[in-house]
N, C-alpha and C positions, 0 to 999 in steps of 0.2 A: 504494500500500500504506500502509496503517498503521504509526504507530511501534511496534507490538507484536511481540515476537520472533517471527519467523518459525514453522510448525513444521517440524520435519523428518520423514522419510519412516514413522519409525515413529510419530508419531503421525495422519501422514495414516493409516495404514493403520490404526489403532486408530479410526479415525473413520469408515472403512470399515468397519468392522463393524457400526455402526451401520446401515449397507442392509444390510450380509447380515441385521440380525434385524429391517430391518422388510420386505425382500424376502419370506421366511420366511412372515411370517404374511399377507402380501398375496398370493402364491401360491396358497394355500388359497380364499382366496373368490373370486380368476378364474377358479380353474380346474378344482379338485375337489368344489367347493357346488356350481360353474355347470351341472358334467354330470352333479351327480346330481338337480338339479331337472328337468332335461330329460330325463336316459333312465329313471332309476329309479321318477321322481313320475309324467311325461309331463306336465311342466306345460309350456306355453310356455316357447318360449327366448325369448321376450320381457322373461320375468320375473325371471331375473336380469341381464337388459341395462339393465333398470330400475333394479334395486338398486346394480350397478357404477354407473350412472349419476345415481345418487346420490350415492353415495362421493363421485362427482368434484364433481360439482356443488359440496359445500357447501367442496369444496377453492379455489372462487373467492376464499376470503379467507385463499389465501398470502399476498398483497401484505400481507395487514395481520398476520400472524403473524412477513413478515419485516420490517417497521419497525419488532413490539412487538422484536425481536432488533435490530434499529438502535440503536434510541436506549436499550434497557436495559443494552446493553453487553456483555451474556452471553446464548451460544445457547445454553446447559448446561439452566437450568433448561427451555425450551423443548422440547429434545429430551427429555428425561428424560420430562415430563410428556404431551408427546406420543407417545411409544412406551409409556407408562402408559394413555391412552387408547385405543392400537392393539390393544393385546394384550388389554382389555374388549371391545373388539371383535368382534375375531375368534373368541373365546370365545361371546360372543351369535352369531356367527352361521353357528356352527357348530349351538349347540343350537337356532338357529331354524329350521333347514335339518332337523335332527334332529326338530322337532313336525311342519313341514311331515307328517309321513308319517302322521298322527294327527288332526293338525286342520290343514287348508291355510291358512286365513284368519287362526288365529293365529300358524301361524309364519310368515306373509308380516308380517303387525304389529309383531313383533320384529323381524324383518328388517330391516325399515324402520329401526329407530332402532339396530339395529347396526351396519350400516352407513352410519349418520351418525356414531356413531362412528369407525367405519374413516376416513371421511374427515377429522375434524377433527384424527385421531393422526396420517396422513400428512403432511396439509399440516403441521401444526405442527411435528412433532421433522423431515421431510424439508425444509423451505424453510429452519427456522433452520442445520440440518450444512452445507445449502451455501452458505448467508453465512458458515460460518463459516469453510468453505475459501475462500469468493474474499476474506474479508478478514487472513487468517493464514498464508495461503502465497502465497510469494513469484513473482514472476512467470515466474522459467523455470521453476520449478516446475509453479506449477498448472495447463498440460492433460495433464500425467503423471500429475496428485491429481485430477483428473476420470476419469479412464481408468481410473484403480486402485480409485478409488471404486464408481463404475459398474459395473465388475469383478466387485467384490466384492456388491455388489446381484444379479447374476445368478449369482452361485458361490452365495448364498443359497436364490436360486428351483431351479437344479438340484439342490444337495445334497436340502433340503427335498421335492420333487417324487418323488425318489429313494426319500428314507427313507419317509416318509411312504407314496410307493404301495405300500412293502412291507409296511407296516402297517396298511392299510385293506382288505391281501384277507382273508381272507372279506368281505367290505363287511356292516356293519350302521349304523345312524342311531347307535348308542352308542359305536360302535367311533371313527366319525367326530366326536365330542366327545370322544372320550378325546388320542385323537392332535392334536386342532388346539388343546387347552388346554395339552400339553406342548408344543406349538411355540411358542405363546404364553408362556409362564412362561420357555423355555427362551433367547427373543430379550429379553424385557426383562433379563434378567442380564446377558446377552452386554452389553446396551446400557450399564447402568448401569459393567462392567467399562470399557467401551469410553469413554465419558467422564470417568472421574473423575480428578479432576485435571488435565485437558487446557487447561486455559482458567488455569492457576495462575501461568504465567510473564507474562502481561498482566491480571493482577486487578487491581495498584494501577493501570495505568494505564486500563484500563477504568473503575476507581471514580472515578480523574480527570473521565474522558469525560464520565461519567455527571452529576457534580456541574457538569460546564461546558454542561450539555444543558436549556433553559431549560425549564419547563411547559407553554409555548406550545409550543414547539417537539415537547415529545411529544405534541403534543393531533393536531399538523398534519398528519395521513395524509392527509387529501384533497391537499394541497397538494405532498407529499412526492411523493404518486402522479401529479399533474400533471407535475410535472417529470422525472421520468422518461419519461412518453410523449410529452414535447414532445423528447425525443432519438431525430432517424433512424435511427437506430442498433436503438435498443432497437425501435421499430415494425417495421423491415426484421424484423428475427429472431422479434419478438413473432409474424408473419404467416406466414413458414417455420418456426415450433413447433407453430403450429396447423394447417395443414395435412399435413405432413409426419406429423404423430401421429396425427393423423384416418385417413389411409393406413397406419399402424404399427399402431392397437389395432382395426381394424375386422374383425379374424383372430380377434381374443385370445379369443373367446367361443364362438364355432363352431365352433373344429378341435375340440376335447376331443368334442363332441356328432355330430361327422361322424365320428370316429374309433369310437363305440361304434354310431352308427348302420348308415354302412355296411362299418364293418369289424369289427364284433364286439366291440371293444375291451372287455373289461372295465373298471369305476372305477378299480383300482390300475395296468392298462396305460396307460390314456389319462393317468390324472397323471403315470406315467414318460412317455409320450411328450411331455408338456408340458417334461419334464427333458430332454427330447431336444434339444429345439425353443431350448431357456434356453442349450443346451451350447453348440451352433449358434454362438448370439449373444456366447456369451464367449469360443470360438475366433476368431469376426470381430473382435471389440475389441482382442485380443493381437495379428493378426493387422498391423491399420491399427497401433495403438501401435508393431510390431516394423519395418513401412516406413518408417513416419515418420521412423523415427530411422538408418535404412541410407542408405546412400552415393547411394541412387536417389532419395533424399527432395527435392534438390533438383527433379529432374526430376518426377517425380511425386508429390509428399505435399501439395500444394494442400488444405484440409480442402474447399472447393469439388468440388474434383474427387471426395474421397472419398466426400462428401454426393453426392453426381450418379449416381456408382457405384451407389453403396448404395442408392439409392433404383429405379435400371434395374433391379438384378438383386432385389432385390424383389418389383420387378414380375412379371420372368420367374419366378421361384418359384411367386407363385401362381397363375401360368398354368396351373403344375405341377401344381399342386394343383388347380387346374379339370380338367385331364384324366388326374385320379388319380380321381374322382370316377365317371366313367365305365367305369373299368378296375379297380374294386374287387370282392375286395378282394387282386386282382394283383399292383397298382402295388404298389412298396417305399415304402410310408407314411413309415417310419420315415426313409428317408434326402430325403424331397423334402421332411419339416417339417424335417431337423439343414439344409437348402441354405438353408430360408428364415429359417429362425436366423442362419445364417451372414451371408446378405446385411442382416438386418435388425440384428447388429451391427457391420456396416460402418459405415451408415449414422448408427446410433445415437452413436457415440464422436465423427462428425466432428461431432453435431448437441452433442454436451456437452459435448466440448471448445472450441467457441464458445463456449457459452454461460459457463461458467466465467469465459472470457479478458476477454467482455465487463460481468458483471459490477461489476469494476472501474470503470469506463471512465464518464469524465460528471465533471462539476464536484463532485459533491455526494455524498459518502458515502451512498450507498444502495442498497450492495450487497443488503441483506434485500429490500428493496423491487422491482428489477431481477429477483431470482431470484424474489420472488413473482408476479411478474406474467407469466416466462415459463411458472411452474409451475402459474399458474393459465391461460394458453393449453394447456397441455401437458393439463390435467383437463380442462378441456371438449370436447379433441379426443378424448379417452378414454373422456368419458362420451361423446359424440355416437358416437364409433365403435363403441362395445360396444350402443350401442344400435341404431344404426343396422343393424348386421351381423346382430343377431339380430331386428331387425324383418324384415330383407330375408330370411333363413330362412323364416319366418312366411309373409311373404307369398308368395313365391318355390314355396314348397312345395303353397302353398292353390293356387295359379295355375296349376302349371305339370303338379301332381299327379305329381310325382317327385323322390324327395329328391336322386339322384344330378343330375339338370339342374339342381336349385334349387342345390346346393352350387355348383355350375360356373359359375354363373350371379354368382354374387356372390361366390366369388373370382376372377371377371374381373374384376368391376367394381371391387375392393378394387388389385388389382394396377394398372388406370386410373387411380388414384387415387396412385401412388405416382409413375405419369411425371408428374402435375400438379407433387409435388412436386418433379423432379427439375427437369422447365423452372424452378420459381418459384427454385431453387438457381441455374441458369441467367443468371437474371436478377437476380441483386442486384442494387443500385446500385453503381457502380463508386467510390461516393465509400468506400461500407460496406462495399466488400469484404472478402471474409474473407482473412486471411494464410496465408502458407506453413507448413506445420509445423513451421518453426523458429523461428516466431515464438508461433503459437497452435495450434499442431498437437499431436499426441497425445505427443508427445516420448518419451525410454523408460520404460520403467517402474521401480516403486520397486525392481525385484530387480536394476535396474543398479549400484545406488548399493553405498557398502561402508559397515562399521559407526561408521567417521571421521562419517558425516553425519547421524549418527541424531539421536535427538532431542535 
């Protein structure tokens, strides 16, 4: 850790809120754009697998958004500037989804550079907030500031999901710009509340840092980046974020379009069941956070084991969902996406609460850097998986000439994909093992703590 005061629990959770308003507006274009280009337009689900995968894509230069938060000392202006980017954003590509219904090839054009925005607002204001938890909270601390953080990132996507689909019925193309520019206006507030002043108990020794931080030294991202991937450590996990997430967002794009296809779903139902699905994965985080910290923790709270868990029952989820496919629209949708929530925030909490702990860890201050490069595996598994999942619809559907076997067909193979992950959990190297939860485990949560430890 740094010499700079720790923070305490209310300001980790003011710093959470910073995902709940950028969860908010990234919600909106995985999963309420995604299904109305698909069912409403009948464009390919291709074409927003593209554009997601976009987004991620230009998120490859986390690493370097978090070394500019290394060596300038402050993630404040970062995030600020970044969730100012997110929310232009998500605004363009709401109304680019809104021309789509008028001229298709110009609002795919906007689309396109809205969604480079979307990704330059993530990476930036998302990679500097978590340098700035692994360099400002303390070490029993932070897989509690990860877990709450996280939390609060998917309290975001459900509330939003929520309001939102109750505002989008009647569905019209206007309706849908009105409601995702007040999400938008209404998360940068949030944001700018949620920062200000947060970074004020380490400013002088920040301007210290800053002044002892040579020119050379900020020039040297290449070299900064080398020595992080010359640590086993950061590879081992660099290679279980990337696959592991490739298995996690290869879903993200095709249930909302399988939900209106074979189950009638309406726009404002299928974005509440996206709420359903968000709900799932924040009773799983509380769930692991509330073991971890029980008497059975010894015996069971391994984040190994948890990651293992989480990644099986994943799997079995979309089994569920392959033979809901078949039995629609029968099957209880709604409770086999809240199982696969569930299991995918088991999974999710043990996979950030490493990362968090690991952060730290390494000769050389470069926390930014560490969290940029797993968040830039974490993008490319994201874009690859959204795109992936919705090529596999495409093709699946052209081939097989049935929507109900194409769905079934590729959430088998999506759930194959999660036991990969779970053996590569399996197999750490035992030098890089991951700890017990009472070392890097999800620990309790901020509502354990009393008001003696606030900030």
């Amino acid at each position: 850790m740094s010499a700079m005061p720790a923070l305490g629990w209310i300001s980790i959770v003011r710093l959470g809120l910073v995902q709940t308003a950028l969860g908010s507006i990234v919600v909106l274009t995985t999963s309420t754009m995604n299904r109305v280009m698909v069912v409403e337009y009948g464009l390919p689900a291709m074409l927003p697998g593209i554009l997601v995968g976009l987004h991620y894509a230009i998120q490859l230069a986390r690493p370097r958004f978090g070394h500019g938060s290394d060596v300038g000392g402050r993630a404040t202006p970062w995030i600020v500037g970044g969730m100012a980017i997110l929310a232009i954003g998500g605004i363009g590509a709401a109304l680019a989804t809104a021309w789509m219904a008028a001229n298709a090839a110009a609002g795919i054009a906007l689309a396109c550079v809205a969604f480079g925005f979307i990704g330059v607002g993530v990476g930036a204001s998302g990679t500097s907030l978590l340098a700035l938890l692994a360099r400002r909270v303390s070490a029993a601390r932070r897989a509690a500031a990860a877990t709450i953080v996280w939390v609060m990132m998917i309290a975001g996507f459900v509330v939003t999901a929520g309001i939102a689909g109750h505002f989008l019925d009647p569905f019209s193309p206007a309706r849908l710009v009105v409601v995702a520019s007040a999400v938008a206006a209404f998360a940068f507030a949030l944001t700018l509340i949620a920062v200000y002043n947060i970074e004020a108990e380490g400013r002088a020794i920040d301007v210290a840092r800053i002044e002892r931080t040579s020119d050379v030294e900020k020039s040297q991202f290449q070299r900064a980046l080398r020595e992080v991937w010359s640590e086993p450590r950061a590879r081992q996990f660099t290679l279980f974020v990337f696959v592991s997430m490739l298995a996690y967002s290869a879903q993200d794009l095709i249930l909302e379009p399988f939900a209106g296809l074979l189950y009638g779903y309406t726009p404002g139902e299928s974005t509440q069941l996206s709420g359903t699905q968000n709900a799932g994965v924040l009773v799983g985080m509380i769930l692991v956070g509330i073991a971890g910290s029980s008497a059975i923790a010894g015996r069971f709270g391994s984040m190994r084991m948890w990651a293992i868990g989480g990644c099986v029952a994943s799997a079995a989820s979309l089994a569920g969902l392959a033979i809901a496919a078949f039995h629609a629209p029968q099957w209880p949708l709604g409770a086999s996406v809240f199982t696969l929530g569930l299991s995918n925030g088991v999974f999710a909490v043990a996979a950030i609460g490493s990362m968090m702990a690991l952060a730290s860890a390494g000769s050389a201050r470069r926390e930014g850097v560490r969290m940029g490069v797993w968040g830039a595996a974490q993008a490319v598994a994201f874009g690859l998986g959204g795109f992936l999942g919705t090529a596999a619809i495409d093709v699946a559907r052209r081939l097989l000439d049935s929507p109900d076997a194409a769905y079934a067909v590729v959430f088998g193979t999506e759930g194959s994909m999660f036991l990969v992950a779970a053996y590569l959990a399996s197999n750490v190297d035992r030098a890089g093992r991951w700890s017990a939860v009472g070392e890097l485990g999800v620990g309790t949560l901020a509502v354990s703590s009393h008001a003696g430890d606030q900030r």
